[in-house]
C-alpha positions in Angstrom: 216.9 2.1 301.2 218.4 2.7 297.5 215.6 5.0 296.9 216.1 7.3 300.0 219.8 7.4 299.5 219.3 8.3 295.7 216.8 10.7 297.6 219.5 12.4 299.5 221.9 12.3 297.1 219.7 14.5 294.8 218.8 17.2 297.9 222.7 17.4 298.4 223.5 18.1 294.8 220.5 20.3 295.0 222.0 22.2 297.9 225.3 22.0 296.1 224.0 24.0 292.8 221.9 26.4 295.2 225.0 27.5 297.2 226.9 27.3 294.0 224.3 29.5 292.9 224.4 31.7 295.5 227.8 32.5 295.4 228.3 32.9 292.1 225.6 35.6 292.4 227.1 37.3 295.4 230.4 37.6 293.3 228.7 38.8 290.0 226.9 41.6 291.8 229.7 42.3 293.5 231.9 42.3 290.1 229.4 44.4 288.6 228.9 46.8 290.9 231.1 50.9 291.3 234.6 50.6 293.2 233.5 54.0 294.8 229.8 55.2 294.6 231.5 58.3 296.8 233.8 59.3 294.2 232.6 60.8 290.8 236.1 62.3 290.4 236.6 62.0 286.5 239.3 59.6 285.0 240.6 60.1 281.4 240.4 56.7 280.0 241.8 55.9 276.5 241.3 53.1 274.3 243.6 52.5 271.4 243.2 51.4 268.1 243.4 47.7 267.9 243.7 46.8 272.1 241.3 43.8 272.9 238.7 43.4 275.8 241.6 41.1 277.6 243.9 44.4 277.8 241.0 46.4 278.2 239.5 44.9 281.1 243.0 44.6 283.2 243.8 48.2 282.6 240.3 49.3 283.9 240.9 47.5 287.4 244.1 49.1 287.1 242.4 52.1 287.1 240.3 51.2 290.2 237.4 51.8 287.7 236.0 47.8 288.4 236.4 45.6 291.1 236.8 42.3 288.5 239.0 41.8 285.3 237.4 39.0 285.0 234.0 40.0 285.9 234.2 43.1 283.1 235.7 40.5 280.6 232.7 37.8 280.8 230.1 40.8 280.5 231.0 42.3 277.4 231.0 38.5 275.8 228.2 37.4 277.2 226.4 40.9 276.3 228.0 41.4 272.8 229.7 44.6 273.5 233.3 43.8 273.3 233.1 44.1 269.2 231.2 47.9 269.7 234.5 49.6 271.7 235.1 52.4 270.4 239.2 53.7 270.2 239.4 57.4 271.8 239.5 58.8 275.3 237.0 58.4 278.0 235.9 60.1 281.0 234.8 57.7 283.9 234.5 57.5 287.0 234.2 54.9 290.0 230.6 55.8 291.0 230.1 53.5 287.7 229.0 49.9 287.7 230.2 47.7 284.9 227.1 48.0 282.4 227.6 51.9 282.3 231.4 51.8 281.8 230.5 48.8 279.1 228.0 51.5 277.4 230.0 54.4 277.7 233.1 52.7 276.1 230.7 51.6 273.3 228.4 54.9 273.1 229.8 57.4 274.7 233.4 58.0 273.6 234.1 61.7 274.2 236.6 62.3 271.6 237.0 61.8 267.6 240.2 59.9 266.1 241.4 62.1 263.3 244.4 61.6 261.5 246.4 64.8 259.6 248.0 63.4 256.8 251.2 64.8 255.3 251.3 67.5 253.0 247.7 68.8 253.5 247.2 72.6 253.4 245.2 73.6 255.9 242.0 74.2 253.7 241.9 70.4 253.5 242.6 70.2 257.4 239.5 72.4 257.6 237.2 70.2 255.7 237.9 67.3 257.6 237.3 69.0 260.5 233.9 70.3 259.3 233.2 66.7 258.4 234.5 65.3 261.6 233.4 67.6 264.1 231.0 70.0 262.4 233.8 73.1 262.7 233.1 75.7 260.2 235.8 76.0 257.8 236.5 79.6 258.4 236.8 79.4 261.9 240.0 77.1 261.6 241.1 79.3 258.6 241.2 82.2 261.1 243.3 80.6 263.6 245.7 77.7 261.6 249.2 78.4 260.7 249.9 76.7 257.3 253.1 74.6 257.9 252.7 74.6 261.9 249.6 72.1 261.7 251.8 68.6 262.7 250.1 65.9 260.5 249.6 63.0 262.7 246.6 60.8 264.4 245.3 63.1 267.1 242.0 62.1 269.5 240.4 65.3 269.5 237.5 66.1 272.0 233.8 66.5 270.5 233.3 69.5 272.2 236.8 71.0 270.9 237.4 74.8 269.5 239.2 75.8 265.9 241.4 77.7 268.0 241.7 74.7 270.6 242.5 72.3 268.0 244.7 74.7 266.2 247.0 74.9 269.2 247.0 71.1 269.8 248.1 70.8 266.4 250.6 73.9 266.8 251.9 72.2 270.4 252.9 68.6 269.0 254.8 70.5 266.0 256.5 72.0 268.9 257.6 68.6 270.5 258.4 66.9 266.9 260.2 70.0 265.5 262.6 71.1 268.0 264.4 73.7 269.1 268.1 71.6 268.7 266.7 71.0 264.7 265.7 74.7 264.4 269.1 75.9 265.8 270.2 73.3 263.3 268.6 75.1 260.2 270.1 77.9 261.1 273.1 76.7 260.9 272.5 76.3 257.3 271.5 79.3 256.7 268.0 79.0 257.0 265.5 81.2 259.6 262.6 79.1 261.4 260.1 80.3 258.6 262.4 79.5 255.6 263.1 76.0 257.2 259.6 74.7 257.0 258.8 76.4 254.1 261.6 74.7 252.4 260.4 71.4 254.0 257.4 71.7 253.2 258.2 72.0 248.9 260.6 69.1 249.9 256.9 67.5 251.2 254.7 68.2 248.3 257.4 67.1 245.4 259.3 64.6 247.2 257.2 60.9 246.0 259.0 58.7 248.8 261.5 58.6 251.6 264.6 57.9 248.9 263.3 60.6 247.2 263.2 63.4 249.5 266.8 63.9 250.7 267.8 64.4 247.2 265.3 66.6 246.2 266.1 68.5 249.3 269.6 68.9 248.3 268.4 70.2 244.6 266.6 72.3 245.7 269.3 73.6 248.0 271.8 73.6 244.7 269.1 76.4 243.3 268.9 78.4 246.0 272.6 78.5 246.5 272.9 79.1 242.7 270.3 81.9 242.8 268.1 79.7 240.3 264.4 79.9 240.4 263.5 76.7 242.3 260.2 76.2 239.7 258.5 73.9 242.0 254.9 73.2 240.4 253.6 72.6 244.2 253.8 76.1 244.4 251.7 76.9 241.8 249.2 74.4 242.7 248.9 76.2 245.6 248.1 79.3 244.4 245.8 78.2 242.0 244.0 76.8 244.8 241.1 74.7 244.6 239.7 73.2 241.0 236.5 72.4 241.4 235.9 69.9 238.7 238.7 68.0 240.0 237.4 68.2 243.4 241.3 69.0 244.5 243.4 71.7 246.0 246.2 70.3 243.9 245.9 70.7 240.2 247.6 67.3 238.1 247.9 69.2 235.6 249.8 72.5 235.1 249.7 74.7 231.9 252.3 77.4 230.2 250.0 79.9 231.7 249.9 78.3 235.0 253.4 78.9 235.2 253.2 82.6 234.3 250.5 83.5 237.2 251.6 86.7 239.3 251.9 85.4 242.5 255.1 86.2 244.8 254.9 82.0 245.5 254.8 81.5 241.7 258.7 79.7 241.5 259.1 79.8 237.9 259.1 83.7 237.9 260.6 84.2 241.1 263.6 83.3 242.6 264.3 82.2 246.4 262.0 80.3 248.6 258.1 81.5 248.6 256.9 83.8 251.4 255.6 80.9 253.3 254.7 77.6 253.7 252.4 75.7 251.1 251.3 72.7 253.0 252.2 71.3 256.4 255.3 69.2 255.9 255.7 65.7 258.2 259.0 64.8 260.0 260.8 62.8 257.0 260.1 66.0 255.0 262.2 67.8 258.1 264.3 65.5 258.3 265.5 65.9 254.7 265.8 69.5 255.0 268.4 69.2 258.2 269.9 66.2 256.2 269.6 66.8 252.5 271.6 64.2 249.8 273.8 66.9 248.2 275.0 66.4 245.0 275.3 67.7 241.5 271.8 67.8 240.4 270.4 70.5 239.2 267.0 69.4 237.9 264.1 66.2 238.8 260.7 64.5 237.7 258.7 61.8 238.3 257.4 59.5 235.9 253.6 58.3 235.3 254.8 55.6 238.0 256.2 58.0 240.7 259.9 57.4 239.8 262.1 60.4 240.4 264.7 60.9 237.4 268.0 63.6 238.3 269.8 65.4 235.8 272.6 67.4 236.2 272.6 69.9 233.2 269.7 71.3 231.4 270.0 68.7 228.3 270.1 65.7 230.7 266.4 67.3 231.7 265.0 67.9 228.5 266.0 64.1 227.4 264.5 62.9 230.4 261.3 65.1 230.0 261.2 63.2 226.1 262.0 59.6 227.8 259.4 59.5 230.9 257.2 62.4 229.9 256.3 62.3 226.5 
């Protein structure tokens, strides 16, 4: 009798696993399978930097693009995949099963994450993008506005224009830089143009954010003083690109570097250059709208990146001897 019941004990925990089985097979098929094979309408999807599989998996049901958080969640661990997303933007759809989106978000990201840092001229904008997205350099040349190209993270489409990135760049310096701060330069005497040009000298000389106000407001004493605002930026930017350096910015400037005929050459000419030199980030606005005004008339930086005021000309030439020499 102890043998049949042992008998019938192990067909019922048989039967158990089997339906267990079953079911759990019923609901993984059905986890893994589209939320609408009738509708391949496309749905931008993006994926930060940094967000997890967790987050990742609830905002795809949130999307309608699976039927199971947690279905989505156990596939990429079991699979592997959650380590390989990729951060960018995404176009899905609900005709997908699970395994596509899980390849697509891993393989098949549609757009590059490229980042704009502040103070680049647009030559070095072009090279990334040449590097990034295989755009030949002169065909952002032709269309980038030097000053107007916002630097910031952007996810830019693989298949993207110069001209179509150029205005993506062009529209968010529309939304950082706006109209209330423009009509705000004015106020100041300064036209749109003038404004970022100003901001961006204020970008390329200022070292840190305790630095820039001030330097702002120097530079601002000059101009008001009709003194030549002999920024070195602006000769580094004419000299343009020194090819044993491997820079657009020359470190070192010479006596003869500062005598180069060039309308943006500062030491010879007075006033603010005819244009932009680099493409100036918000604190570099900022500064411009709310400079640190003051009696200094003259700055440098040390070897260390320390800025050092003076107010007369033999304050300057002491500290040129004390940090410079």
């Amino acid at each position: 009798m102890k043998s049949n019941k042992g008998f019938i004990r192990f067909f019922v925990l048989l039967g158990v696993l089997a339906v267990g089985f079953v079911l759990t097979f019923v609901w993984w098929k059905n986890a893994m399978a589209p939320t609408d094979a009738t509708d391949p309408e496309p749905i931008n999807f993006v994926v930060p930097r940094g967000q997890g599989s967790k987050e990742i998996s609830t905002r795809l049901a949130d999307s309608g693009l699976i039927r199971s958080q947690l279905g989505f969640y156990l596939y990429v661990r079991i699979f592997g995949t959650r380590g390989d997303i990729q951060a960018g933007e995404f176009r899905l759809n609900r005709t997908m099963d699970v395994p596509t989106i899980a390849e697509a978000l891993t393989h098949g990201t549609q757009d590059v994450w490229i980042t704009i840092p502040e103070g680049w001229r647009i030559e070095e904008i072009a090279t990334l993008l040449t590097k990034e997205l295989s755009i030949p350099e002169k065909e952002f040349l032709a269309v980038a506005q030097e000053g107007y190209m916002f630097p910031d993270t952007y996810s830019i489409p693989k298949d993207a224009t110069a001209a179509a990135i150029a205005v993506m760049f062009r529209d968010n310096f529309d939304k950082k830089v706006t109209q209330d701060m423009i009509a705000a330069a004015k106020r100041q005497g300064l036209t749109e143009k003038e404004f970022i040009t100003l901001a961006s000298l204020v970008e390329r000389e200022g070292m840190s954010q305790a630095d820039r106000p001030v330097i702002a407001g120097i530079l601002m004493n000059r101009l008001k003083n009709d003194w030549p605002l002999q920024v070195d930026a602006t000769l580094q930017y004419v000299l343009g690109y020194q090819s044993k350096a491997k820079t657009w910015w020359k470190k070192e400037l010479t006596d003869d570097d500062k005598r180069v005929a060039s309308s943006y050459n500062t030491y010879l000419h007075t006033g603010l250059p005819p244009a932009p030199i680099a493409n100036p980030g918000l604190a570099s606005v900022q500064a411009v709208l709310h400079p640190q005004m003051s009696d200094y008339m003259y700055y440098l930086h040390d070897a260390s990146g320390v800025a050092h005021y003076a107010k007369t000309i033999e304050e300057h030439t002491a500290n040129i001897r004390k940090y410079l020499q």
